[in-house]
C-alpha positions, 0 to 999 in steps of 0.5 A, spaced: 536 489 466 540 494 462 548 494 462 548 501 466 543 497 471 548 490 470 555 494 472 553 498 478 558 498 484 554 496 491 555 504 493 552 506 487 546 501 487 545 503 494 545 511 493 540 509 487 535 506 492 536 510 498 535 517 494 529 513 489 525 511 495 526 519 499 523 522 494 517 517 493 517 518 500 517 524 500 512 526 494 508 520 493 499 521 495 493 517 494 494 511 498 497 504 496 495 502 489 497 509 487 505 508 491 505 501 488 503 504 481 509 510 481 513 504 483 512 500 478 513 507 473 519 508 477 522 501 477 521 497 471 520 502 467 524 509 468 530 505 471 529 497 469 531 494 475 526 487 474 520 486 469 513 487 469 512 479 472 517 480 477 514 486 480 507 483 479 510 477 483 512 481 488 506 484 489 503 478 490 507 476 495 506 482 500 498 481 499 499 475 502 502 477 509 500 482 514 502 490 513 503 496 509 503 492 502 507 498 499 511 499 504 513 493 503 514 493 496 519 498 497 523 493 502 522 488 498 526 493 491 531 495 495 533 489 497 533 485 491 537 491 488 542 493 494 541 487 499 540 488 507 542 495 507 538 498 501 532 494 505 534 498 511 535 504 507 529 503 502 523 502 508 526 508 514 527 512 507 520 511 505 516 512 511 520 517 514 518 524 511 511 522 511 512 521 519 516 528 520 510 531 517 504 527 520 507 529 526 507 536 523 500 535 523 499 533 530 502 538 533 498 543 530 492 539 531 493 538 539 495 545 539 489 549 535 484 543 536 483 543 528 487 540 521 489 545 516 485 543 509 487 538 508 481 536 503 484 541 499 490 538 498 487 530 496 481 534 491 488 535 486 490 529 488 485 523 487 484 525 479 492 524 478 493 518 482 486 514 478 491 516 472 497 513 474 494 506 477 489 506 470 497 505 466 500 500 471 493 496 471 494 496 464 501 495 464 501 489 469 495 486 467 499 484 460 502 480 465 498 477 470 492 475 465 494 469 463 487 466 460 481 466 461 481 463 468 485 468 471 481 473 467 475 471 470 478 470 477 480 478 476 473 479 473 470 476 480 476 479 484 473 486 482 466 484 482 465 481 489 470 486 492 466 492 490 459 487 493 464 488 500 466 483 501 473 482 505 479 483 501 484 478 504 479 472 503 478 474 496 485 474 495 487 467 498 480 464 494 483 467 487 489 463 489 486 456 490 481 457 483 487 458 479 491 452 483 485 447 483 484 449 476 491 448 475 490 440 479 485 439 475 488 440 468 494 435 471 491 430 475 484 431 475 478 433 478 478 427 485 485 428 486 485 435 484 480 437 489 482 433 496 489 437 494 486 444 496 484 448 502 482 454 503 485 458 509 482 461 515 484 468 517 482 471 524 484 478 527 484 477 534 482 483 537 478 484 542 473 489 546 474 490 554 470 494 557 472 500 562 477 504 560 485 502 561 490 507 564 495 510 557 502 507 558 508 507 553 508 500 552 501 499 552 501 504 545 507 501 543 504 493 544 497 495 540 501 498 534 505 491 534 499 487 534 495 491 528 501 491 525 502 483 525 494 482 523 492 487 518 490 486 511 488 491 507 487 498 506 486 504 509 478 503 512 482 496 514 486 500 519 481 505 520 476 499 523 482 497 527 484 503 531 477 504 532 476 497 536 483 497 540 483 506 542 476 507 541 473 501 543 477 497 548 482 503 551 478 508 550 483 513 549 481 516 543 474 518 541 471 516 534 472 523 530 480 522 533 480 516 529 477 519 523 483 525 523 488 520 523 486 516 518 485 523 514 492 525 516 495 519 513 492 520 508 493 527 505 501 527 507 507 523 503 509 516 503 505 510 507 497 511 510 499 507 517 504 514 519 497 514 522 500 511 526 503 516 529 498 521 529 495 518 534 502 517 537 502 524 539 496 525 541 497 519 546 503 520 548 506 527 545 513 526 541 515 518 544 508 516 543 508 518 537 515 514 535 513 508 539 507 507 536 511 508 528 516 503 531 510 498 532 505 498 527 512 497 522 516 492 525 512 486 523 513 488 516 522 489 517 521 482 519 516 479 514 520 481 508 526 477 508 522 472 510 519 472 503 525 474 500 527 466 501 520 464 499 520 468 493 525 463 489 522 457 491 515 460 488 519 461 481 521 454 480 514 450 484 509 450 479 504 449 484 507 455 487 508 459 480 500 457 479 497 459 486 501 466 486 498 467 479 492 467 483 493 472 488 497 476 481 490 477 478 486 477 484 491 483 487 490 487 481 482 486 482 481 488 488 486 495 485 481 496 479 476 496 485 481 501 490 481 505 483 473 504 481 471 507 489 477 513 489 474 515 481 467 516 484 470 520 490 475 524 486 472 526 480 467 530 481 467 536 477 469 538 470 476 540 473 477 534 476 476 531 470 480 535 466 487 533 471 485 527 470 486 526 463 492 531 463 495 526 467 494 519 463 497 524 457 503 527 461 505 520 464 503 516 458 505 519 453 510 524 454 513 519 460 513 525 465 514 522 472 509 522 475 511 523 482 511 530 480 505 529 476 502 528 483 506 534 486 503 539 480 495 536 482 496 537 489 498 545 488 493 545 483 487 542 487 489 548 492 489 553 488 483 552 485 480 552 491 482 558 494 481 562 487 473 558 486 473 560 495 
C-alpha cells in the first residue's frame, strides 16, 4: 500500500470504496470471473489497496462459502479498506445498479412478453471480459503456483471441471491434496493421511408435487435458501431456480427460468439480480425487492464471518496450506469459466479482433477496463445493427 493509500482519513477511504464499487456496479459484464478480474485491476493494481496474495486469499475464502462469490469479494474489500460502513457501502452499491436495470428488463418483459436483444449486447462482451480474466489469470496465477503440487492441482482443477465435474467438490478436494502433501512432508505419509478429511456437501432442495399458492413470504424464504446453499456459477443458479420455481412451486415455466438467467447476465453487476426478475414476474415491485433481499442476505452475513477467520488463516500453517489449495484449485476452475466463455464468444473474426484489442488496451496501455468492456458492449451493438 502507497503512502497516499496509508494516510487516507476514514471519510475519505469510505468515499473511495463507495464510488469504486458503483461504478463496477454499474459498468462491469461478463459474469463472476470477469468482476473478480476488474477487481483484482482495480484494487491491487490501479489504487494498491493489498497485494496479489491477499486478494488471492480472499478469493479463495469466499469459494469456500455459499453465495455470489464476486459480490463477496466486493464486501469483503470494502471491509478491509473502510470497515463496517465501506462493507455495507461496497455490497448495496455493487448489487444495486444492476437490480435497478433487471427490473427495467422485467417490466418490459411482463408488459410486451419479450426481451429486448440482449444477445447483442453480450456478442461485444464476452470477447472483452476473455481478455480481462486472461491477465488476472496470469498475474494471480504468479501467486498461487507455488510448485509443482499446486501447479498440477490447477492442472487437474481445470481439466476435471471441463470433464463436469461438480465445481465445489473440486475445490474442497484441491484444498485437502495440497495439506495432505503438506502432512506428508512434515509427518509423514501414516499420520498424514488419518489427519484429513474430505467434507460432504449437499444442497437440500426438494421437488414437492402439485402446485403451491404464491405468497410473499414464500419468495422471500426460497430466495433465502438458494442463497444459504448455492455454490457456483451461473448455470448453479440456473439448476436451482428451475427445481424450487419450476419444479416444486410451479410458479414459473422453464423458459421463464431461462430469461432470467439471460437478464442476469446481460446487465451490470452480480448475475444472482436474477433474483429479481423473477421477483417482478411472481410479485410485481415487492416481489422483486424481497426476492433480492433473500438471495443476498446470507452473503451480509457470511462475510464478517470470515472477516474473523482470515487472520487466523494467515498464521496456521495448516490453514495457510489448505487455502492455497483452494487459491490454485479457484484459479482452475476461472481458466475453466474462461476456456467455456471463449468458445462461446469468440466467433467470428470480429470477435477475435475485440478480443486482442482488449488484452492490448488493458495490458499494455493500463486502459481501465471497466470501460474497455463499456466500449465492447456499444461495439458488439453496432455492429449487429450495421452487419442486420
Amino acid at each position: 500500500m502507497g503512502e497516499r493509500e496509508r494516510n487516507l482519513s476514514l471519510p475519505a477511504r469510505l468515499k473511495e470504496v463507495s464510488l469504486l464499487f458503483l461504478k463496477l456496479g454499474a459498468f462491469s459484464f461478463g459474469g463472476p470471473a470477469a468482476y473478480i478480474a476488474i477487481m483484482q485491476r482495480e484494487t491491487v493494481r490501479q489504487r494498491h489497496w493489498l497485494d496479489d496474495q491477499d486478494f488471492l486469499d480472499i478469493v479463495g475464502a469466499v469459494n469456500l462459502v455459499p453465495g455470489p462469490n464476486a459480490t463477496q469479494v466486493a464486501m469483503y474489500l470494502g471491509l478491509r479498506r473502510a470497515g463496517w460502513r465501506g462493507f455495507l457501502s461496497s455490497g448495496i452499491l455493487f448489487i444495486v445498479p444492476g437490480m435497478l436495470a433487471t427490473l427495467v428488463l422485467a417490466w418490459v418483459y411482463v408488459q410486451y412478453g419479450s426481451l429486448p436483444q440482449v444477445g447483442w449486447v453480450l456478442y461485444g462482451i464476452k470477447p472483452v471480459v476473455i481478455a480481462i480474466v486472461l491477465i488476472a489469470l496470469w498475474d494471480l496465477g504468479k501467486k498461487a503456483v507455488k510448485g509443482i503440487v499446486t501447479a498440477l492441482v490447477g492442472i487437474a482443477a481445470l481439466a476435471l471441471y471441463l470433464l463436469g465435474l461438480n465445481e465445489i467438490l473440486l475445490i474442497f478436494a484441491g484444498a485437502v491434496a495440497v495439506l495432505l502433501v503438506y502432512s506428508v512432508r512434515r509427518f509423514g505419509w501414516k499420520n498424514a493421511a488419518a489427519a484429513v478429511g474430505l467434507p460432504v456437501l449437499k444442497v437440500p432442495l426438494s421437488a414437492a408435487a402439485g402446485a403451491v399458492a404464491f405468497g410473499q413470504l414464500t419468495l422471500f424464504l426460497s430466495f433465502l435458501k438458494i442463497g444459504s446453499v448455492i455454490f457456483g456459477s451461473g448455470y448453479v443458479l440456473l439448476a436451482l431456480l428451475r427445481s424450487e420455481f419450476v419444479t416444486r412451486l410451479h410458479w414459473l415455466t422453464n423458459q421463464q427460468v431461462l430469461d432470467a438467467i439471460a437478464v442476469g447476465q446481460a446487465t451490470p453487476g452480480p448475475v444472482f439480480t436474477s433474483a429479481t426478475f423473477v421477483g417482478y414476474l411472481l410479485g410485481r415491485w415487492p416481489g422483486a425487492l424481497l426476492a433480492t433481499l433473500g438471495i443476498f442476505l446470507p452473503s451480509f452475513a457470511l462475510v464478517p464471518l470470515l472477516s474473523y477467520v482470515m487472520p487466523w488463516s494467515k498464521k496456521s500453517p495448516w490453514a495457510r496450506a489448505f487455502l492455497d489449495g483452494v487459491n490454485v484449485a479457484s484459479l482452475g476452475l476461472m481458466a475453466g469459466v474462461t476456456w467455456q466463455l471463449g468458445r462461446a464468444g469468440v466467433v467470428d473474426v470480429f470477435t477475435i479482433a475485440l478480443a486482442v484489442i482488449s488484452l492490448v488496451l488493458v495490458f499494455r496501455f493500463k486502459i481501465n477496463s471497466v470501460w474497455v468492456i463499456l466500449g465492447g458492449a456499444i461495439l458488439g451493438v453496432l455492429y449487429k445493427l450495421v452487419s442486420g
